[in-house]
VEXDOLO-594603 format. One record per residue (C-alpha): residue in three letters; x, y, z. Coordinates in steps of 0.2 Angstrom, whole numbers, padded with zeros to 4 digits, always signed. Example, Ala and Ser with C-alpha at 12.3 -4.5 7.8 and 13.67 -1.06 7.14 Angstrom:
<atoms>
ALA+0062-0022+0039;SER+0068-0005+0036;
</atoms>
This chain:
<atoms>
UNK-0277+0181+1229;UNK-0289+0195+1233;UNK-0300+0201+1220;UNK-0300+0220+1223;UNK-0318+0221+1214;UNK-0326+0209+1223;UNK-0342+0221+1232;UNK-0261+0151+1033;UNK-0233+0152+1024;UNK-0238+0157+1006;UNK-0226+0155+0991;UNK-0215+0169+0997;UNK-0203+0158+1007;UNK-0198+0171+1019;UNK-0190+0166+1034;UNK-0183+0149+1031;UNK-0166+0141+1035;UNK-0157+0150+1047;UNK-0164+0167+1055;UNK-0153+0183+1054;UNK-0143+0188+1069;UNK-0157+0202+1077;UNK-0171+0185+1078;UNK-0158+0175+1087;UNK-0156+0187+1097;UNK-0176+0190+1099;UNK-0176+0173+1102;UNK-0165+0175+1119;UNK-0177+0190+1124;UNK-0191+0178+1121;UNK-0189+0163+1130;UNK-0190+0171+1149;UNK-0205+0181+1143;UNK-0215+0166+1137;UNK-0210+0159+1155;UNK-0215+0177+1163;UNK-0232+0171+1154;UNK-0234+0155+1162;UNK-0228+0158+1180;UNK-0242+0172+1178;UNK-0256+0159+1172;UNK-0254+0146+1185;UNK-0253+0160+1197;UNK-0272+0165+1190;UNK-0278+0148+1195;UNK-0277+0151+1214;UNK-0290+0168+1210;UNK-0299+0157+1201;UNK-0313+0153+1213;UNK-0312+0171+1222;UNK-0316+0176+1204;UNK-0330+0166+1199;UNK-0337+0167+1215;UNK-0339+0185+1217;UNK-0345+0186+1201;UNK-0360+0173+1201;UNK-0362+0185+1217;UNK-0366+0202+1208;UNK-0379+0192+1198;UNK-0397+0187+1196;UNK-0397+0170+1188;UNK-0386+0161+1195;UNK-0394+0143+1190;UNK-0391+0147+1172;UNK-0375+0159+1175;UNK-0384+0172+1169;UNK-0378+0190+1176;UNK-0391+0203+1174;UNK-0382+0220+1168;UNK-0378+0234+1181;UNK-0391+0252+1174;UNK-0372+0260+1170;UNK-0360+0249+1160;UNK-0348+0246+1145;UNK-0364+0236+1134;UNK-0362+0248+1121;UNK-0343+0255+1119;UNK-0353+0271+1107;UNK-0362+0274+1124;UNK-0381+0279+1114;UNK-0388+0264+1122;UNK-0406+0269+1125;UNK-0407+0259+1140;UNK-0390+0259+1148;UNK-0378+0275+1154;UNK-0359+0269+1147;UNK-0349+0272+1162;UNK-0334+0278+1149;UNK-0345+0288+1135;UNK-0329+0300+1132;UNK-0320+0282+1127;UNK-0331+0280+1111;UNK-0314+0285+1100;UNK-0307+0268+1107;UNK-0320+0256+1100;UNK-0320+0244+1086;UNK-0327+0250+1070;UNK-0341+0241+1065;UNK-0345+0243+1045;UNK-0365+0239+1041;UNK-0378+0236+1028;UNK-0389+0244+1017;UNK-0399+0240+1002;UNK-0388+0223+1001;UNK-0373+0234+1000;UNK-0360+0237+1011;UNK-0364+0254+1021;UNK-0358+0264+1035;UNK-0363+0259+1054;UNK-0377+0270+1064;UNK-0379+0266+1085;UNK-0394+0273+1088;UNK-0396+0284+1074;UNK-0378+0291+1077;UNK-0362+0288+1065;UNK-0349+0281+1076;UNK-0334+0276+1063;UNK-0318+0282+1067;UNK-0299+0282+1057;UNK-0287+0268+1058;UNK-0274+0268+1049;UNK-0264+0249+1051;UNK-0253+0236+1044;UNK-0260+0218+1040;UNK-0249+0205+1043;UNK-0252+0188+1032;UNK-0247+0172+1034;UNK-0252+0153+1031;UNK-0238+0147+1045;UNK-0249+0137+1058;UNK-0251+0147+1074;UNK-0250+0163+1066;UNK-0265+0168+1069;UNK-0263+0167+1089;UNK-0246+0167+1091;UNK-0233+0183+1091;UNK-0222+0194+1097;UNK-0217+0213+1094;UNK-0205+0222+1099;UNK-0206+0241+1101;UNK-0199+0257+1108;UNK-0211+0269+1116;UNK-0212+0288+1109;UNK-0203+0303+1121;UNK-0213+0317+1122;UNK-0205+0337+1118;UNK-0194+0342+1136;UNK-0206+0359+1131;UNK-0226+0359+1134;UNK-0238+0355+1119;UNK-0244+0374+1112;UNK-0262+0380+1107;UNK-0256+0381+1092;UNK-0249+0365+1088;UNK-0232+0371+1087;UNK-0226+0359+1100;UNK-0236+0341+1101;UNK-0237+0328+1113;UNK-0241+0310+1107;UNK-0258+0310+1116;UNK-0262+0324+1104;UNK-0260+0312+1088;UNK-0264+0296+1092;UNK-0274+0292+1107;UNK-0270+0273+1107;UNK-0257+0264+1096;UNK-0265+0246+1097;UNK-0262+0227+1092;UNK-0276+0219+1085;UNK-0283+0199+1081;UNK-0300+0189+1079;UNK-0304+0180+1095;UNK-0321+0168+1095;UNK-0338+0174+1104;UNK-0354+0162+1096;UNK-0363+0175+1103;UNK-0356+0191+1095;UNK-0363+0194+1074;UNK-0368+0184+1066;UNK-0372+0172+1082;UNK-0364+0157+1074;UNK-0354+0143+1083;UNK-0335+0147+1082;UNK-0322+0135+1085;UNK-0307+0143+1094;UNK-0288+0141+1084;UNK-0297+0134+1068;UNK-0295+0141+1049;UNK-0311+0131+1047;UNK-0318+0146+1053;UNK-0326+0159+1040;UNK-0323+0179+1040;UNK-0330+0182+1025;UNK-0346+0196+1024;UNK-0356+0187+1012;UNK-0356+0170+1024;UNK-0372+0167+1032;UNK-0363+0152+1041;UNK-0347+0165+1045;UNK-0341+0161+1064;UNK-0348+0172+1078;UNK-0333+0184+1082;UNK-0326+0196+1092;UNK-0311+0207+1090;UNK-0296+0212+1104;UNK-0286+0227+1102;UNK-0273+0226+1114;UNK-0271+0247+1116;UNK-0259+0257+1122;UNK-0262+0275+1132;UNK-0250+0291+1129;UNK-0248+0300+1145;UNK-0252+0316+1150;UNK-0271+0318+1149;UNK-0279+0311+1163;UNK-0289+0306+1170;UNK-0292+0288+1161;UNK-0313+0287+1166;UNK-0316+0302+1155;UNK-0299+0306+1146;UNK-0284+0296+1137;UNK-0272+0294+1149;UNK-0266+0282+1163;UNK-0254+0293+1172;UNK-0246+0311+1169;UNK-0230+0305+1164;UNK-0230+0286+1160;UNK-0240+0276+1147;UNK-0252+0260+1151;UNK-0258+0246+1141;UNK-0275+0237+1142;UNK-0284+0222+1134;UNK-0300+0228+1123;UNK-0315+0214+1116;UNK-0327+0223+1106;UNK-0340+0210+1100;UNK-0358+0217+1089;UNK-0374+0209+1094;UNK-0382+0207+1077;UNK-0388+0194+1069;UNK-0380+0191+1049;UNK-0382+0205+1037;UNK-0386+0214+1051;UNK-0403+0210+1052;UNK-0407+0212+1069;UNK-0398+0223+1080;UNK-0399+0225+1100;UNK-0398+0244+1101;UNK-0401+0242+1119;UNK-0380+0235+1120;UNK-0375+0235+1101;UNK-0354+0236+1103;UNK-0351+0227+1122;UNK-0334+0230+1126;UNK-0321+0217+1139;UNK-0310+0228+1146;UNK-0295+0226+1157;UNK-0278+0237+1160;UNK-0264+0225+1160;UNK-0259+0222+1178;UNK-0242+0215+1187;UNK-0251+0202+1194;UNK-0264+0200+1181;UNK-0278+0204+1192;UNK-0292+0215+1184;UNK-0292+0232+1194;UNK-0310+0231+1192;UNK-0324+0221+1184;UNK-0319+0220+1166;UNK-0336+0212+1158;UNK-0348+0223+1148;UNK-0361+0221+1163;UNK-0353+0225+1178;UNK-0339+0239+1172;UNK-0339+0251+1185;UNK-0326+0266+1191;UNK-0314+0255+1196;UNK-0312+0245+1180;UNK-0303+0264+1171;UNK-0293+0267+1186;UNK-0276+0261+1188;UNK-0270+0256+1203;UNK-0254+0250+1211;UNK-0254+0234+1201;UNK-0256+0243+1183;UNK-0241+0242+1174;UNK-0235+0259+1169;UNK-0222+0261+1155;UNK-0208+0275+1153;UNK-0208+0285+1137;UNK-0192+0280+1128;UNK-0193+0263+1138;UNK-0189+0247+1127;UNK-0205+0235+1128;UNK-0209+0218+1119;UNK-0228+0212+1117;UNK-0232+0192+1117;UNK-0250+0186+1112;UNK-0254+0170+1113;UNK-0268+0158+1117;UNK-0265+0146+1129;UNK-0279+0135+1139;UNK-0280+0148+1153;UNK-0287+0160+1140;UNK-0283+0172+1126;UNK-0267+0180+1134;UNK-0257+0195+1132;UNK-0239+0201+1140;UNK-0232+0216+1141;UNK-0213+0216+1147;UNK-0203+0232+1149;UNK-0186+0229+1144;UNK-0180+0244+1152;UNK-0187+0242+1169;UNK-0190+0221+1171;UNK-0207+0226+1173;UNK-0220+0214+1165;UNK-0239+0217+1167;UNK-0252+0203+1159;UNK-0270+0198+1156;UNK-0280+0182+1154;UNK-0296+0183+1145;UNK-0305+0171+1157;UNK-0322+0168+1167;UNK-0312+0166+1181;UNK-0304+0184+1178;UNK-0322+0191+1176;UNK-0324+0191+1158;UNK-0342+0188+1149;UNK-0350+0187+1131;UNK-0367+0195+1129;UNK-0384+0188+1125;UNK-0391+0197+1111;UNK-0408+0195+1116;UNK-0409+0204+1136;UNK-0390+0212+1135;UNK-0385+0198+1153;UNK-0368+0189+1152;UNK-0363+0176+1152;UNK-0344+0172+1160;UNK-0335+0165+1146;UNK-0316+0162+1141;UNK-0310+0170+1125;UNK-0299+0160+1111;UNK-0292+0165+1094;UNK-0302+0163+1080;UNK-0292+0155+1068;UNK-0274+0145+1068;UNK-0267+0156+1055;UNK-0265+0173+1047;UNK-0272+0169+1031;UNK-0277+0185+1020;UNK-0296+0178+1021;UNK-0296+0178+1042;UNK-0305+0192+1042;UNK-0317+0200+1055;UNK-0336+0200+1045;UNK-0345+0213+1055;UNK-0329+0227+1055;UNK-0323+0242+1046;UNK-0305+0236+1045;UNK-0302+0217+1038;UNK-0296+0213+1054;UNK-0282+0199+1055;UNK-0266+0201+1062;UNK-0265+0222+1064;UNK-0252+0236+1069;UNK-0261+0252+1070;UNK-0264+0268+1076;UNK-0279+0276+1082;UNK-0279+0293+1076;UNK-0294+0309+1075;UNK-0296+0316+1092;UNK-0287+0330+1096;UNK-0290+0346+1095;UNK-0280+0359+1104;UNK-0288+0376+1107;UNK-0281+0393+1113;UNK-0298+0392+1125;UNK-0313+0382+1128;UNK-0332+0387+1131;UNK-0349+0379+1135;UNK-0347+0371+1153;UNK-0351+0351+1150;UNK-0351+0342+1167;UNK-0347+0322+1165;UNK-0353+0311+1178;UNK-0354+0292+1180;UNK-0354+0277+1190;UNK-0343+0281+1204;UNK-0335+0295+1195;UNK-0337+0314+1192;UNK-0327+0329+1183;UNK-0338+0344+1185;UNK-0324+0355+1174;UNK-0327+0346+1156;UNK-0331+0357+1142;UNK-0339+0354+1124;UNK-0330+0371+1111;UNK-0312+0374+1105;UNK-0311+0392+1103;UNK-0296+0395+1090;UNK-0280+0384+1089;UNK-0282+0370+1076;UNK-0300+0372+1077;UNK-0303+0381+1060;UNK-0318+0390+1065;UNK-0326+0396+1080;UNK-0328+0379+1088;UNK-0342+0365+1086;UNK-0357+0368+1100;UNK-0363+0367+1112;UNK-0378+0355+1113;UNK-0392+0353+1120;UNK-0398+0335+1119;UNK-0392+0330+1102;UNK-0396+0347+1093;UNK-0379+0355+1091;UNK-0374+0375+1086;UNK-0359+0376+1073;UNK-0357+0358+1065;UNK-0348+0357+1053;UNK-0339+0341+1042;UNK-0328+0339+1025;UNK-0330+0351+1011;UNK-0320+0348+0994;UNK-0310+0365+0998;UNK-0311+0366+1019;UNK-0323+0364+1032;UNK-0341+0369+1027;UNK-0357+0368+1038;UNK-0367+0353+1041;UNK-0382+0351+1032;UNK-0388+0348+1051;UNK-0386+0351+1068;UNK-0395+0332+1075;UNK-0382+0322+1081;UNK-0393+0306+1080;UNK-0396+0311+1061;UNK-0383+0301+1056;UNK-0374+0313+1046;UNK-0354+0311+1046;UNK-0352+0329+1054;UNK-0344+0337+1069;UNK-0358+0342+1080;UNK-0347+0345+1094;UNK-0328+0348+1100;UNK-0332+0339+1116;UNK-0325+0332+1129;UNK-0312+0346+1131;UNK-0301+0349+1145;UNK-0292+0365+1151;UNK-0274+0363+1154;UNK-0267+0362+1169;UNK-0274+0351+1184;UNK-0292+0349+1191;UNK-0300+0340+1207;UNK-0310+0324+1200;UNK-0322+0313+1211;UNK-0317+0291+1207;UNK-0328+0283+1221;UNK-0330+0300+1230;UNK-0313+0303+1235;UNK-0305+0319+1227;UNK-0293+0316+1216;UNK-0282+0326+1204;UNK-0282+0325+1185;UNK-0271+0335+1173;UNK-0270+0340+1156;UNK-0255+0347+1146;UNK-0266+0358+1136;UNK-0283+0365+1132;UNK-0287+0349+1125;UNK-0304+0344+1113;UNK-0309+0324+1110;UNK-0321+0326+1097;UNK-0330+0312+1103;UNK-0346+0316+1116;UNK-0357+0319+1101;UNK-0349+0312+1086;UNK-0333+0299+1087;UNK-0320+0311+1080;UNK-0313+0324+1070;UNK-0324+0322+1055;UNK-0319+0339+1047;UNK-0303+0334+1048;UNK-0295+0350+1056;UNK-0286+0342+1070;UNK-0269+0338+1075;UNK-0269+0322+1067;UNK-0272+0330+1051;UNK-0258+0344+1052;UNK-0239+0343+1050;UNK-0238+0339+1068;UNK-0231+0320+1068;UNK-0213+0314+1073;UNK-0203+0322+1058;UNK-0186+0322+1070;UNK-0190+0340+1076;UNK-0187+0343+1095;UNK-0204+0350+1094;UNK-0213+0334+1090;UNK-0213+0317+1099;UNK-0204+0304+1093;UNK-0211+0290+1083;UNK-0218+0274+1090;UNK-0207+0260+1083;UNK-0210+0242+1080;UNK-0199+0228+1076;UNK-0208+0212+1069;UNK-0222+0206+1072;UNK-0212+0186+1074;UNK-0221+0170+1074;UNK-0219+0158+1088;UNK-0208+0148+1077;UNK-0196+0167+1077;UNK-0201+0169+1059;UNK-0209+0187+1050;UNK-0223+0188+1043;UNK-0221+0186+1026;UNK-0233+0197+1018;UNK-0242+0214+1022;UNK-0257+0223+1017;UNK-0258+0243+1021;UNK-0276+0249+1027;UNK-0287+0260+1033;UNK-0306+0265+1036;UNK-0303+0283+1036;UNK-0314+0284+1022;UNK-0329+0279+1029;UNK-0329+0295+1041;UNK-0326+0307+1025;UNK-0342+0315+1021;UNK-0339+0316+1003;UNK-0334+0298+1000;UNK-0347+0285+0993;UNK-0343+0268+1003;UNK-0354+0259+0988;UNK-0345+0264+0973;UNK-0329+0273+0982;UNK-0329+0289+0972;UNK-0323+0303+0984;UNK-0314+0293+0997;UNK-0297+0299+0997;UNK-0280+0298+1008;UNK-0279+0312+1012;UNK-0296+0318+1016;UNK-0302+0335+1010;UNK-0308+0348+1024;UNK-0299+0358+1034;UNK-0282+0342+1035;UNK-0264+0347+1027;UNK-0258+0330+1029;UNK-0260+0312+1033;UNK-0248+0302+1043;UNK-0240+0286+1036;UNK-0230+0271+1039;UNK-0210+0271+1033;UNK-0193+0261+1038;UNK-0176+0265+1047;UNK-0162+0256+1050;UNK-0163+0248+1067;UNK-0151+0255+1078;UNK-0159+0258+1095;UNK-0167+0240+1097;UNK-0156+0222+1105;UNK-0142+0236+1105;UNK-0135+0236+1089;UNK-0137+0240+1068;UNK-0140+0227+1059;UNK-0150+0221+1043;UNK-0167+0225+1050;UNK-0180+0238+1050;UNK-0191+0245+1062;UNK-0208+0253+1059;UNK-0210+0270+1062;UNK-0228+0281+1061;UNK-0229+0298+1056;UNK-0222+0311+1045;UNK-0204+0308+1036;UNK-0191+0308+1047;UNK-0171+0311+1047;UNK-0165+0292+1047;UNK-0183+0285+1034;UNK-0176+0275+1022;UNK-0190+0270+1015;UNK-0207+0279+1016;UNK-0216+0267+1004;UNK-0225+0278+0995;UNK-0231+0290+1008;UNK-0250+0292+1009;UNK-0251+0279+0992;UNK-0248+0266+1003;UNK-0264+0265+1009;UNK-0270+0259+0992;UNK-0289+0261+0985;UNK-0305+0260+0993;UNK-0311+0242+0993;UNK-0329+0242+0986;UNK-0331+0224+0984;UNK-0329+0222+1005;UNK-0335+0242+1012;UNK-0330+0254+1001;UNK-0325+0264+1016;UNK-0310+0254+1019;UNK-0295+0258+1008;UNK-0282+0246+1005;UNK-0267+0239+0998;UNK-0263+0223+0987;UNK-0253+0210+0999;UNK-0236+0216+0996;UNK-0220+0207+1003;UNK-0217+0213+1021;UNK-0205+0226+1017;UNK-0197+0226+1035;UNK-0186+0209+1030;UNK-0182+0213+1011;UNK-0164+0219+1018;UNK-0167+0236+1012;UNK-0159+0244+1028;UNK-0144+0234+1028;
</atoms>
């Protein structure tokens, strides 16, 4: 095969005895995906030496299978690396959220003198059953879009506007990501916890999915115009415990890989060798219909931390093995080379304690949605070039003028000095107390990127190629990571509500465990705190849901009756995400759901008690 890139159950007893009618049926759906998987993985042992091969190649040590970095790559997924160019800067919103350390107390994260948190509102799924914790299943159906065009207003709303990538989440093992400890893969032995200095070296995946719409993917969120993408994510932190020491040269390294039909990265996925190629979709990227049915498999077989993707609707199935043989590497904190290197699970179960030490969100076994970026604008202004390796859009801007913007539009900047920023006031959006991005300070320096709507002519290795947008579209994430005024989309009465003017929601059945049973237990969660200028993340006074500034509303997770998924109502829930809807049963509490700020972990984390997983109470029968 070519490389194309060569050159822990807890006393809630839920689940046991016989499972309902809708699992038995899942269990039917899951048996030829699972063998989907397997044909894939001994189909990736005949690339394995193309793989390895060219990548001892591209290197420079090749004795101690060392690869020196490449001047433009994906060591630092914030891209403020003073030493590297990010190849994908504008993908900063799709990053891990790292929390830090200050004074012995929990404190927000700075790369390079820049705040680079971000909002991610998710579920925790908890339990003690063994292979939990690497193990599972969803099932879900993908959002449809308005038949009419998202408005500068934001009237009308596409999916891409709200939540730039829906993701799955789960601790894998890297000894040489924080706090460079030995990590032994599948093992509950392993610890999480903040305080440990002996806490396992990890990782985190976030198996993230991409609205349509927006493209292109280099430099925007899309895959295609009109279909969605999925692709594999592992952020690991290269500092040492209680973040003692920090490479700032590649501080957040990102694996990256769109799941492919034959599970071959379309280009190098490792943090050292990311070029153009590894953000464009080709022929071989699975591409997913909105309305499609899809189920997810995770798993860790000895292959490599594995995920599947199967469309129900088409029979298409797209995958990806974490592997050295696929191009995967770990980072060495001291000179940023890799290191090609397998990824496994971190721990055997999903205990409440399987946490991820160095992150914002507990990590764990998470359904999320990445929200904060978007911005739609009745114009743009202040010209913004982006060009990277292999790729260049001349037509990239850095100031919404009107729409949701509630002023006259953060920028432009020059270096890191901005015009206009702005952040979270008690009673709106109020001025920055600064205008230096690298000062830290939780403010909107900038709207940037922005995109007009309509298409444009993009270079991806030289050859013209056109990109579209539906709308005159901000980011908020060249010079900060997000909306952190809180004026955008995501924080207006623009989610799925059943109005024809706003996408449906993303819906989610399970997750299962291997053995077909739910996840017992749940927590609610999010760090949308910790990018709230008036929250303390010590004490937690300030932090609220929703945030103050120029937001209306904050979206939430509710339950229907299952009607559209294995074809039939029965006594199951699905997840939705959004606003309350024409057939939400339940919407547990709305925005208290998300509990209060966790001040004994990172204040700027808010959080619920474990509750039982409301999905399987039998509330929708």
């Amino acid at each position: 095969m070519r490389i194309p890139w060569s050159g822990r159950e807890s006393s809630t007893r839920s689940g046991r005895g016989s499972p309902p009618a809708s699992i038995r049926r899942w269990r039917l759906l899951l048996v030829p995906a699972i063998g989907v998987a397997v044909v894939c993985q001994l189909t990736l042992t005949g690339a394995s030496a193309v793989a390895s091969t060219s990548t001892a190649a591209a290197g420079t040590s090749v004795a101690t299978g060392a690869i020196a970095p490449n001047k433009i790559n994906n060591l630092d997924c914030n891209g403020f690396s003073p030493k590297y160019t990010s190849a994908a800067p504008g993908h900063r919103g799709l990053c891990t959220d790292p929390r830090g350390l200050e004074d012995g107390k929990s404190s927000r994260f700075e790369d390079n003198g820049h705040y680079i948190g971000h909002d991610e509102p998710s579920v925790k799924f908890i339990s003690n059953y063994p292979t939990s914790g690497y193990a599972m299943s969803y099932l879900m159906k993908m959002p449809r879009d308005p038949a009419a065009p998202p408005t500068s207003n934001g009237s009308v709303t596409d999916y891409a506007q709200l939540s730039v990538a829906p993701w799955f989440g789960l601790g894998l093992c890297d000894p040489k990501s924080y706090p460079q400890n030995p990590c032994t893969p599948r093992s509950d032995t392993n610890s999480g916890l903040i305080n440990d200095p002996n806490a396992a070296g990890a990782a985190f995946m976030e198996l993230q999915f991409y609205p349509p719409g927006f493209t292109p993917f280099n430099d925007n969120i899309s895959c295609d115009p009109t279909k969605w993408c999925a692709a594999l994510n592992i952020d690991s932190l290269e500092c040492t415990f209680g973040f003692a020491t920090c490479n700032n040269n590649c501080i957040e390294p990102v694996n990256f890989a769109f799941l492919q039909t034959n599970g071959v990265p379309a280009g190098p996925p490792s943090p050292q060798l990311t070029n153009a190629n590894t953000f464009t979709p080709n022929a071989n990227t699975l591409k997913i219909n909105p309305g499609d049915q899809v189920e997810t498999d995770i798993s860790d077989p000895a292959q490599g931390f594995t995920t599947v993707v199967k469309d129900l609707t088409t029979h298409q199935t797209g995958f990806m093995v974490a592997s050295a043989a696929n191009g995967f590497m770990n980072t060495n904190i001291a000179d940023c080379s890799g290191t090609p290197f397998t990824f496994h699970a971190e721990y055997n179960t999903a205990a409440q304690q399987n946490q991820t030490p160095w992150a914002a969100l507990e990590g764990g076994v998470l359904m999320q949605q990445e929200i904060g970026h978007s911005e739609v604008c009745s114009s743009l202004a202040n010209k913004d070039p982006f060009h990277g390796v292999g790729f260049s859009d001349p037509n990239v801007w850095d100031t919404c003028v009107g729409g949701s913007d509630s002023g006259t539009g953060e920028g432009p900047c020059n270096g890191t000095i901005c015009q206009n920023a702005t952040t979270e006031g008690p009673n709106g959006v109020v001025a920055c107390p600064t205008n230096d991005a690298a000062s830290g300070a939780n403010c909107e320096f900038a709207d940037g990127v922005c995109f007009k709507a309509g298409t444009r002519t993009v270079l991806v290795n030289g050859v013209p190629t056109t990109a579209s947008s539906r709308a005159n579209e901000c980011l908020a994430n060249r010079f900060q990571n997000g909306d952190l005024d809180f004026d955008g989309l995501p924080y207006q009465h623009a989610w799925p509500d059943g109005s024809a003017n706003h996408p449906t929601s993303f819906q989610y059945l399970g997750p299962f465990q291997l053995s077909t049973r739910p996840y017992p237990q749940v927590q609610f969660e999010t760090d949308l705190a910790a990018s709230e200028a008036l929250c303390d993340v010590v004490t937690g006074a300030g932090c609220t849901v929703p945030p103050r500034g120029g937001a209306t509303f904050y979206p939430f997770w509710s339950l229907s009756p299952q009607t559209h998924m294995l074809g039939n109502r029965n006594a199951t829930c699905v997840w939705n995400f959004g606003d309350n809807q024409p057939n939400t049963l339940r919407n547990l509490g709305g925005d208290a759901q998300y509990g209060t700020p966790n001040v004994d972990r990172f204040g700027g984390t808010i959080i619920s008690p474990v509750l039982p997983n409301p999905q399987f109470t039998g509330i929708c029968s």
